[in-house]
N, C-alpha and C positions, 0 to 999 in steps of 0.2 A: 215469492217467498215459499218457503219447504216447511211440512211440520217437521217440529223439531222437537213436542215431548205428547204421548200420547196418556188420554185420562181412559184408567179400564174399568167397567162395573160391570162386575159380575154379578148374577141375579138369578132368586130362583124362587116363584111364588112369593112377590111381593113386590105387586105392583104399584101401589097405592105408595108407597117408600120410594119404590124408584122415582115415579115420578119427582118427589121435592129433591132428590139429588141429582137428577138432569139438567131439574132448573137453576137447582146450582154450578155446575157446570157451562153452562149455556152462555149463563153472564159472567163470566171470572172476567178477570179486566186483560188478560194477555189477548191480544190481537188475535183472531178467531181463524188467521192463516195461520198462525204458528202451532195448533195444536188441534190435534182431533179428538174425540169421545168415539169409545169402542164401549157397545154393549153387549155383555155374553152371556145369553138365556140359558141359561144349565137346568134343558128340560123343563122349564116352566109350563104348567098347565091351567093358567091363569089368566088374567088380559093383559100378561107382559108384551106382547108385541104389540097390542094397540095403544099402552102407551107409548113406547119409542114410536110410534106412529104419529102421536100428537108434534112431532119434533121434525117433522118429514121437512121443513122447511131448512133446517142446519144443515148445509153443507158438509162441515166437517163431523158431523155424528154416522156410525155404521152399526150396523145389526148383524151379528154375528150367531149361530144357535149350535151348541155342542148338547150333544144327545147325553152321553155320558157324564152322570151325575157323580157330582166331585168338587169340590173349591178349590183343588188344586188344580185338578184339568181342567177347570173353565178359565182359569189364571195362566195357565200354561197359551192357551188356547189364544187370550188373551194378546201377551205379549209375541206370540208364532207371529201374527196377523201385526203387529203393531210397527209402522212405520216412522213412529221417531224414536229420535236417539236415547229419550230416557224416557221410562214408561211408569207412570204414576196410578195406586190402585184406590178406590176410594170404594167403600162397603154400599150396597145400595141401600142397606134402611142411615147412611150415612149424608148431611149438608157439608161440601167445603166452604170456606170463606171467599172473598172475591177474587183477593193476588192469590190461591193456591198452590196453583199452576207453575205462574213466573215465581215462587216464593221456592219452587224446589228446583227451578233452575237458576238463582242465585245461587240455591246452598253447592249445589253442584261445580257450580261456575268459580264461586268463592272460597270454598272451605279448599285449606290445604290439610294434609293427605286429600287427595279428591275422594270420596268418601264411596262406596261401595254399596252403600242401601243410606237414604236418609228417610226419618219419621217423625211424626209432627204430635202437637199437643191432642187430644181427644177429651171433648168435655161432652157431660149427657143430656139428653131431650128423658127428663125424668117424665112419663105417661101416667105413673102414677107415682104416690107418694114414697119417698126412699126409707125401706122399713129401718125399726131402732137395732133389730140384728145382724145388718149391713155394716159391716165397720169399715173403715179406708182401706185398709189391707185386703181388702177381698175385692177392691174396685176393675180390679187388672183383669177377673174373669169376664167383665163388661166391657173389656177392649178402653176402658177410662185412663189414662195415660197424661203425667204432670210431670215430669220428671225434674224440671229445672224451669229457671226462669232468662237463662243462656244457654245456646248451643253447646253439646258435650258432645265426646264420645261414647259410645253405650258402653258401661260397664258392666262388673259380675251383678247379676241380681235384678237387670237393667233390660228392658227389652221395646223392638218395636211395634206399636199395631198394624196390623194387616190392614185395616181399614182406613190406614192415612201414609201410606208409604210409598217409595219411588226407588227406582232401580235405574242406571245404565242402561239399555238394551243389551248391549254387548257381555255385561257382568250376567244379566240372567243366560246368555246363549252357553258362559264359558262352563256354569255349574250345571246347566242343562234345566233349571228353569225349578218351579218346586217339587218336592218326593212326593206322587201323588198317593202313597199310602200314609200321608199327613193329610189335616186339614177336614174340614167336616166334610161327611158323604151321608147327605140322609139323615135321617137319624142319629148317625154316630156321631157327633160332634167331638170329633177328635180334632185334636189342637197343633202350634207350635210346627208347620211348615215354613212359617217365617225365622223362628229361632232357629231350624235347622239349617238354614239358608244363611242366617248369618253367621254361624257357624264356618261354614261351606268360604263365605267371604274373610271369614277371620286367619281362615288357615291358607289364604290366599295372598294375608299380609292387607287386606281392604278393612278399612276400620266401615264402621256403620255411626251415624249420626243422629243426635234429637234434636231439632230446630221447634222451640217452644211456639215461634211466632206462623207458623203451620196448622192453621187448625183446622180443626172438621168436628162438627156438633153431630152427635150419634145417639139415634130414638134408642130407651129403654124400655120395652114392651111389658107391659104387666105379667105377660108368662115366663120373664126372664126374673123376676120380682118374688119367688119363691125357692122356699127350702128346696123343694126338690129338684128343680133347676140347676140351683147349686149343689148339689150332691152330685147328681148325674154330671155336670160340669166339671167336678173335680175328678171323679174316676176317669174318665175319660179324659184328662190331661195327665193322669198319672199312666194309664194307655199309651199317650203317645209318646212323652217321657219315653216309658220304656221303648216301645220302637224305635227312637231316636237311638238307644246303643244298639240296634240292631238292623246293621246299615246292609242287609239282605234279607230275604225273607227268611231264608235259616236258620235255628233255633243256637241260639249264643251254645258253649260247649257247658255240659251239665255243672261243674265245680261253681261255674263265673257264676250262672244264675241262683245256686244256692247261696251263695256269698252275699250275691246281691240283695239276695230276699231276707234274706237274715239281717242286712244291715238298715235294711230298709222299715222290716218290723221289728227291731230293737227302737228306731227314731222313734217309730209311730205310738211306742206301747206306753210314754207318757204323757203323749196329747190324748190320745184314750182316757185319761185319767182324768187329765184337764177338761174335756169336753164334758164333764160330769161338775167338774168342781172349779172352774175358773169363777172367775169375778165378776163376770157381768155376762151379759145373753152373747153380745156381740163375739166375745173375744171365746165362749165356750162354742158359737157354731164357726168361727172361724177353724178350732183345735177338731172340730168335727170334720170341715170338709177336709183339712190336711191330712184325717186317716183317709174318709176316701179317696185320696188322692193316692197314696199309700198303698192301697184295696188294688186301685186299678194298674199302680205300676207292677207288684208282683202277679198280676194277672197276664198284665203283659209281655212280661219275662216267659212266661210260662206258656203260650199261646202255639198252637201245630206253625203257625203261619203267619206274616204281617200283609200280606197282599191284598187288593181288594177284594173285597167280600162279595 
């Protein structure tokens, strides 16, 4: 037998995470010839390789290490090196379930239109308690993902996490893989190389998928657990946002971006208002982070350059 779908984790100083989602991988029920684990240390300075060490005895597990710091190069990197047909990414502070594996090459196998990206349910390992200014609407900046309770097609407003998702091999080779000035680098936690990509797959006529019964349980870290988190979260999706209309490094032509900015703080200038005077805590820091979001997409319009930094 050939592998036939590769599982990737990507990983960068956080080891202790990695670990429980090896172990889920380890034991999925698909037959252990049929699919590899590829792990890709994106510069870890931590005791990530001794734990993929603990594992030395899996056959089908590899150790992969990209120096250049990036979520999209290490996903790039990833699926380069990956020998099966459809290449499935799962987050390292991320548990799959046990069919994960075989569950996305059903949906593959099964679903007509054959579907171009499919993504699964995402529910959270809450570390600590889920504060009362959390509202549902803001769960999506935690990669928290319900969409249905039957397989759909993604719609407007609709998207999939990066931390439970599967591709073709062939589909990532044709769009050339993700834009790696998306996706966190560092510090920047920039967003949304997956929307851009299915994007890239939409205009290609490839519908993308949600298969509910896909899951993967994902730690929420108590530093993800604050306001400023989400602040910082939000500006920097309105960041990538904007790079997203700016599909070279060169600055959109000056009219597009003042148009853009304008329509963009016209939106923002009654949730400003709201974030003062809504109705409950919840739904006033939700109309908060949407200005920063706002903050950072006009910033991003506005930037010398989108390239890595």
């Amino acid at each position: 037998m050939s592998v036939v779908i590769s599982a990737v984790v990507c990983t960068h100083n956080r080891a202790a995470y990695l670990r429980r989602a090896l172990e889920s991988l380890v034991t999925q029920t698909l037959s252990a010839e049929l699919y590899e684990i590829i792990v890709v240390d994106n510069a870890s300075t931590d005791g990530t390789r001794q734990v993929v060490g603990e594992f030395a005895d899996m056959p089908n597990l590899r150790y992969l290490y990209e120096q250049t710091i990036g979520l999209s190069t290490a996903r790039n990197t990833g699926w380069r090196n990956a020998r099966g047909d459809v290449v499935a990414y799962l987050d390292d502070d991320a548990v799959a379930c046990a069919g994960w594996l075989g569950k996305f090459l059903d949906g593959f196998r099964e679903f007509e239109p054959r579907p171009g990206a499919i993504g699964g349910r995402c529910d959270p390992i809450w570390e600590s308690p889920r504060p009362d200014w959390l509202s549902d609407k803001m769960l999506g900046y935690l990669a928290i993902v319900d969409w249905s309770e039957t397989p759909i097609i993604v719609g407007y407003g609709q998207w999939l996490a990066g931390c439970n998702i599967a591709y073709p091999r062939e589909v990532l080779q044709a769009v050339g893989g993700f834009r790696e000035d998306l996706g966190r680098q560092g510090r920047r936690t920039r967003s949304s190389e997956e929307t851009f990509l299915g994007a890239q797959l939409a205009a290609l006529g490839q519908v993308s998928v949600y298969a509910p019964d896909i899951v993967v349980r994902h730690h929420v870290s108590p530093a993800r657990l604050s306001k400023e988190w989400f602040r910082r979260t939000a500006f920097w999706q309105g960041m990538s946002d904007a790079i997203m209309v700016r599909p070279t490094a060169k600055q959109l032509p000056f009219r597009v971006r003042m148009g853009q900015s304008f329509r963009k703080i016209g939106w923002s200038l009654p949730r400003s208002l709201l974030m003062v005077v809504g109705t409950n805590a919840a739904a006033r820091f939700r109309r908060q982070c949407q200005v920063f979001e706002a903050i950072g997409y006009v910033s991003g319009l506005w930037r010398r350059e989108v390239e890595r930094e």
